[in-house]
N, C-alpha and C positions, 0 to 999 in steps of 0.2 A: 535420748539420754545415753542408750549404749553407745552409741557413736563415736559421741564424744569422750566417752571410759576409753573409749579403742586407741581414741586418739592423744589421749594424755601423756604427757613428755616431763619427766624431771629432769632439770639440770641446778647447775653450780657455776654461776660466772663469778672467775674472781677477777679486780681489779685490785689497784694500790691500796685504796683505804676502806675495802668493803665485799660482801662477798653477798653474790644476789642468790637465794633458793628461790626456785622456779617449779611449779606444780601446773605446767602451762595445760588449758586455760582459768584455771580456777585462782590461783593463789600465787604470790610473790613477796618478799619478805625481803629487806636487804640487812645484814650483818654489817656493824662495822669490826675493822679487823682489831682494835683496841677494846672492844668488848670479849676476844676469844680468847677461853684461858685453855684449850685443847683441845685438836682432833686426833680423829686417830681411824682403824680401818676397825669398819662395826661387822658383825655377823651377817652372812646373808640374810635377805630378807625375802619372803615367801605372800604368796596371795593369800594363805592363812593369817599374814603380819595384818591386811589388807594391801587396799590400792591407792595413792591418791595423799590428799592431806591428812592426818590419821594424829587424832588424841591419842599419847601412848599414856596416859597415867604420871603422876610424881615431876609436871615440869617437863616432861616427854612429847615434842612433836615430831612427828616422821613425816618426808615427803616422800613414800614408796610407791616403788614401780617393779620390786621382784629385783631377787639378784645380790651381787655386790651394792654395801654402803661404808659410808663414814658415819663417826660419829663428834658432830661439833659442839664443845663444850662454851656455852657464854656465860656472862654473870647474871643471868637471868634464868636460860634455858639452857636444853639440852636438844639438836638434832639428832636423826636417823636419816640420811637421804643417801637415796639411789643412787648410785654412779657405775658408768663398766670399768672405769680404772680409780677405784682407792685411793693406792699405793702413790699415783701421780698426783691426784686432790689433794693427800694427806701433806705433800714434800711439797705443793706449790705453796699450802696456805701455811705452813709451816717457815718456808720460806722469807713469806710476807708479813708474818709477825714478826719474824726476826729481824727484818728490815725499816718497820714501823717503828720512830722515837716515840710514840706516844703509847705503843705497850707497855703495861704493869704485868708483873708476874703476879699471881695470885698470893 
C-alpha cells in the first residue's frame, strides 16, 4: 500500500468541453467546462491538508499531493487540486469558458 502512496500522481487535463481531475491510481472525475462558475489559485497544500483524494468538509473535495493548487468552483462542488503551475491552469480554464457558448455566468 505504501507503494502505491509513493506512487500517486494528481493532474488536471483540460480539453474543449471538460476538464478531467486525476488522483491516479485511485480516483478520476471529469468536469464539464459549462458546470464551472470559477477558478482561481488556492493556498498551498501541505501533507498535514493530507494526500490523495481528501473529504474537505462543506462540498469540499481535494485531489492533494502537497504544494501549489487551484481552486475550481462548480454548481455542485468545490475542488482543491494539486498542480506545479496554477497561474497557467487558472488562464487555460479560464480561457475555455470563455470560449464555451454554453457557459452561464452564475
Amino acid at each position: 500500500m505504501t507503494w502505491l502512496i509513493l506512487r500517486m500522481t494528481v493532474s488536471i487535463a483540460i480539453a474543449e468541453e471538460k476538464i478531467v481531475l486525476r488522483c491516479a491510481p485511485f480516483y478520476s472525475i471529469e468536469v464539464s467546462i459549462s458546470d464551472v462558475l470559477a477558478v482561481t489559485t488556492a493556498e498551498n497544500t501541505s501533507l498535514s491538508d493530507g494526500y490523495g483524494f481528501r473529504l474537505m468538509g462543506k462540498g469540499t473535495r481535494g485531489l492533494l499531493a502537497g504544494g501549489p493548487a487551484v481552486a475550481l468552483e462548480t454548481k455542485t462542488r468545490r475542488w482543491i487540486v494539486s498542480t506545479a503551475h496554477p497561474e497557467e491552469v487558472v488562464s487555460t480554464i479560464q480561457d475555455q469558458i470563455a470560449g464555451n457558448p454554453w457557459h452561464k455566468e452564475p
